[in-house]
N, C-alpha and C positions, 0 to 999 in steps of 0.2 A: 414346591417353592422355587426350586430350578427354572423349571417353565414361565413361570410368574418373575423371576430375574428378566429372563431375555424379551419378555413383552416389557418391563419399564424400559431396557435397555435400546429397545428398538423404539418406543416411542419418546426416546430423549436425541436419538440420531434422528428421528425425525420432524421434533420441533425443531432442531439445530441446522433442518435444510431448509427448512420454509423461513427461518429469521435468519442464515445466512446465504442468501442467493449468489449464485455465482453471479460475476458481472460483466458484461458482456460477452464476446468470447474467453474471456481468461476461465479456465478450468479451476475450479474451489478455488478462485481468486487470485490464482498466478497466470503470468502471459510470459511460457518459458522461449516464445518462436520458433518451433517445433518446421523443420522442414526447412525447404529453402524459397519458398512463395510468401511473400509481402502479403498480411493480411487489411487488402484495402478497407473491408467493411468497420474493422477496429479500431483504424490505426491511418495516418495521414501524413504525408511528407511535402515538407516545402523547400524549397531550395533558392536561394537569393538571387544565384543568376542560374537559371533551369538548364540542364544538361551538364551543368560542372560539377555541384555536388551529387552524394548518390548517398541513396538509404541500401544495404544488403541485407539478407537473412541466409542463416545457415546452422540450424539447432541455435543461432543469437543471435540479435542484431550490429549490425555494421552502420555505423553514420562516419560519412567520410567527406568530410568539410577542406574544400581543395583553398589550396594557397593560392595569393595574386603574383601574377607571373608579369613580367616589363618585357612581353611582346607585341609589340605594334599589331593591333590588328584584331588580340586575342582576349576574350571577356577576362575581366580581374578573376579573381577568389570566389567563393562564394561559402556562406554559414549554409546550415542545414537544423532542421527536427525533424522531429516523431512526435507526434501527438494524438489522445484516441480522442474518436469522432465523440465520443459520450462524455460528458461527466460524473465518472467514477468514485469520487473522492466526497465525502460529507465529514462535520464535525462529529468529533472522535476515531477517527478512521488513522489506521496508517499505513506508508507504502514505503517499500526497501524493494531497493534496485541492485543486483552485481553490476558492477562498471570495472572497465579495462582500458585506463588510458594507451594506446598501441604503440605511441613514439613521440619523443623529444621532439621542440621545434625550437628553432634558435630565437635568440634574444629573449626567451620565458615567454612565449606565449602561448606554450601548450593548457588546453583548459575544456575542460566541457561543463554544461551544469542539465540540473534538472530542477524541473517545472510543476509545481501545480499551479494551474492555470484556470481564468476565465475562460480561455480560446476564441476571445472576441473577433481578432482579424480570421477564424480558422485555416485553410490550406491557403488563402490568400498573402499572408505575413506573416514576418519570422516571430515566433512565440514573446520573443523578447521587448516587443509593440503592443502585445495584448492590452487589454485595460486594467486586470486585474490581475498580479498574480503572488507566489511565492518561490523563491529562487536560491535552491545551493549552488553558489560555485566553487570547483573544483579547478585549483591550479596546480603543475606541477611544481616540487619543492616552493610554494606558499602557502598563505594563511585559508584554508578553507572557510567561504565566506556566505553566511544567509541575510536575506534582503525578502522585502515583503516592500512590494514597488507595484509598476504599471507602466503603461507607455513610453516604455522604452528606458526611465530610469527605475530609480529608488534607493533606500537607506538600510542597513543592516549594521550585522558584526561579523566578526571572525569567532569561530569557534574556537573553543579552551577542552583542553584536557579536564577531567572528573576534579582535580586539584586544582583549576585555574591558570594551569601555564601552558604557557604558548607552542600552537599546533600547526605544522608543516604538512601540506600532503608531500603524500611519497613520491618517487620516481617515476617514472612512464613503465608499464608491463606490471605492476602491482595490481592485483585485483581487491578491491574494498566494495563493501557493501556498504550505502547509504541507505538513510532511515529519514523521512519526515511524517511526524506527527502533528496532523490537523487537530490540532486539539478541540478549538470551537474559531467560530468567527472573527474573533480577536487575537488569536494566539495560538502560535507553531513552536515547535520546538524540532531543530535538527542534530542529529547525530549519523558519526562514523564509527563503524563498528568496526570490531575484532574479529577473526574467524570463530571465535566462540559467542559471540553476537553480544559483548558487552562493549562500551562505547569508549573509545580513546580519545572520541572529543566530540561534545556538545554545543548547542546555544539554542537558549528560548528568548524568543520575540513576541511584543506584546504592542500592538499598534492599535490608534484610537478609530479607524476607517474599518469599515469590518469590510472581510472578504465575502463574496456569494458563499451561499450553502453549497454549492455544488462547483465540484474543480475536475478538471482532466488532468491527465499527467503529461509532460512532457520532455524529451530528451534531448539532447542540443551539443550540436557541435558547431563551435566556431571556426571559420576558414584558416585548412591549413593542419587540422585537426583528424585523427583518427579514432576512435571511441568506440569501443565493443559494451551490448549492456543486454543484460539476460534474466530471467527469475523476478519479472517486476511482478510484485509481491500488493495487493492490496487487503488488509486487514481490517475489517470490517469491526465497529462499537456497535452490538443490535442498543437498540434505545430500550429503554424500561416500556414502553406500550408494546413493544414487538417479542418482549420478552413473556409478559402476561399471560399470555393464553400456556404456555410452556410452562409458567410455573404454575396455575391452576393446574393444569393436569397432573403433574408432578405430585401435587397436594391429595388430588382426587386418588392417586395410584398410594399413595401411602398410606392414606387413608382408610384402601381397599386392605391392605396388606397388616395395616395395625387389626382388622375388623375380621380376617382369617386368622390370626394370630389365636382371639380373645376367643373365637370358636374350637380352635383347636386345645386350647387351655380347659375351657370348660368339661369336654370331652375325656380329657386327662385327668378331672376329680375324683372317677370312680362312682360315682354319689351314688346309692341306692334307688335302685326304682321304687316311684312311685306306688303304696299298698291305698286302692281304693277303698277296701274292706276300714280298714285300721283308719282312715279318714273318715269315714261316711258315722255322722252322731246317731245313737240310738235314740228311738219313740218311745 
């Protein structure tokens, strides 16, 4: 029966590779930035005025969105993303990012957010042009804000604490883990989480325009901005068809194991053999 354990055992890691495929290059679903080389094939950088901002990698990524500067002569500021070339994201899906606001900027303008995206403009425009998207933003000491917009605007709320009162992001050097969950077409819901991964503050969004089935994710730093973001996490929902053939066989393996069972039972009666003699009727 031991032997018969590690054959279901191994054939339930193995429906659980074929219904959760890795995606893209992200390794069983995380893109932790591994090295210090920019994965162009995954991954896409745009920059508002080209040569000011800059994307880094270094075991994380680095977006570093330069301030406008009042020199004659010298390009202003410039925002910056990351965005992968795919879309990764489908309903029921979610994806949690580590983020590192890296430094204060005067007057509150320190901010980054993250994207699930159409990627309609792709490396061409800044993410925040798209057609379609969904958008946390992250301010420092403000109201952490999700919006479900497009082309350049859109309408949301500010997240609340699990009790309903009102939530401030932290300071610049704080590392927090954000969470958005694509729920379906209609409806996200975002969360910040704790280091034990329960959430200090939420908000679901329900909008009448449905999103595409399929999103990218993207990261964004506004000019001026320093933003470290690492362990982007996509969590895959297999759908009930992709799950079927898995729990057939599931069914078939128990099946088999109920039906050795009742053989082995038998076997343990004892029962007297069989007398042909003592059976067979006299002429």
């Amino acid at each position: 029966m031991r032997a018969l354990g590690f054959v279901v055992w191994g054939f339930i890691a193995a429906i659980l590779w074929l219904v959760l495929p890795a995606r893209a290059s992200f390794v069983n679903g995380v893109e932790t930035f591994d090295g210090t080389q920019l994965d162009d094939n995954t991954w896409e950088f745009f920059s508002l005025n080209p040569g000011r901002a800059s994307a880094k990698q270094n075991d994380q990524l680095n977006l570093v969105g330069v301030a406008d500067v009042q020199i004659p002569g010298v390009i202003g500021g410039s925002d910056c993303d990351y965005t992968t070339r795919n879309r990764l994201v489908h309903p029921g899906d979610k994806v949690l990012i580590d983020t590192l606001l890296k430094d204060s900027v005067e007057q509150g303008h320190a901010q980054f957010m993250i994207f699930l995206t159409d990627n309609s403009f792709g490396a061409t425009g800044p993410t925040l042009s798209d057609s379609q998207w969904l958008q946390l933003r992250v301010p420092e000491r403000d109201q952490i804000l999700a919006f479900r917009g497009g082309d350049g605007g859109g309408s949301g709320r500010a997240l609340d604490s699990p009790s309903g009162e009102l939530v401030l992001a932290p300071f610049a050097n704080v590392p927090i883990t954000y969470e958005i969950d694509f729920i379906d077409v209609n409806d996200a819901r975002f969360k910040a989480l704790n280091p034990d991964g329960s959430p200090f503050a939420t908000q679901t969004l329900h909008f009448e325009e449905p999103l595409p089935k399929d999103l990218a994710i993207s990261v964004y730093a506004p000019n001026g901005n320093t933003v470290t973001f690492d362990n982007v996490t996509v969590i895959p929902i297999p759908s009930p068809a992709a799950l079927w053939p898995g729990i057939s066989g599931l069914i078939a393996v128990a099946l088999m194991v109920r039906f050795r069972r009742c053989l082995r039972s038998d076997r343990d009666l004892n029962v007297a053999p069989f007398d042909k003699k003592r059976a067979t009727p006299r002429g």
